[in-house]
Every structure is written in structure tokens, then in C-alpha cells.
C-alpha positions in Angstrom: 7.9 -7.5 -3.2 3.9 -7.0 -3.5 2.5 -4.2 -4.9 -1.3 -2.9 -5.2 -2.9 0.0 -6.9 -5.5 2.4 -4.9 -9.0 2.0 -6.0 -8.6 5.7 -7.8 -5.2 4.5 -9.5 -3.2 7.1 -7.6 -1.5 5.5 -5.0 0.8 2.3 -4.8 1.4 0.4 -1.9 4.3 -2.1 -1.5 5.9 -4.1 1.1 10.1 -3.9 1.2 12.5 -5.8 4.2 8.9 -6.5 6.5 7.4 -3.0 6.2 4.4 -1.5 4.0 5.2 1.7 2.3 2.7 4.0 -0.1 3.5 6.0 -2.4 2.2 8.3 -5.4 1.8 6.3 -8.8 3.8 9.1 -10.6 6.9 8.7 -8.5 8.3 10.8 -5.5 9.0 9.7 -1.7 7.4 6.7 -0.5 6.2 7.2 3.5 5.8 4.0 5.6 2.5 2.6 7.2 3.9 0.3 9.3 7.1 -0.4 11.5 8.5 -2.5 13.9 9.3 -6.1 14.9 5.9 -7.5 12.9 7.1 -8.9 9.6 4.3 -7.2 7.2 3.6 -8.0 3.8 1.2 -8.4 0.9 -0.6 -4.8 1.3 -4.3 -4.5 -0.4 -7.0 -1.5 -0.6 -10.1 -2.5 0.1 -13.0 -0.9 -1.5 -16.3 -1.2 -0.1 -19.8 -0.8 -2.1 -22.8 -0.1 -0.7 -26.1 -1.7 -2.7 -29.0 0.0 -3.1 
């Protein structure tokens, strides 16, 4: 299982049996982002900056 924490630390995101579920830090129900035949794993956030 991989795990990553949302750039504003309130949201997990995991992968469980080939899936990618989020879900609050503090606990509750986790809801899944993907689904289907694809086998998908290792979920990141990706925070983007902008220079000035």
C-alpha cells in the first residue's frame, strides 16, 4: 500500500487491490478515484508553483 498526504495535509490518498482511494486525514469513508481493469498504484499530489 502507498500513501501520500495533500499539499494542505488534509487529505490522504492510497492505493488498495489496484485502485486509488482519498480520504480525509482525520478518518471517515474513503471514496475511490479510480476503477476498473487498469491496475493503479502509487498515488501523488502534485503541487505546482508559479515564480515570480
Amino acid at each position: 500500500m502507498n500513501v501520500d498526504v495533500s499539499p494542505d495535509g488534509r487529505t490522504l490518498a492510497f492505493d488498495l487491490l489496484g485502485d486509488i482511494y482519498t480520504m480525509p486525514v482525520g478518518g471517515g469513508k474513503a471514496t475511490a478515484i479510480t476503477h476498473g481493469m487498469a491496475f493503479d498504484a502509487q498515488p501523488a499530489f502534485l503541487e505546482l508553483f508559479l515564480g515570480c
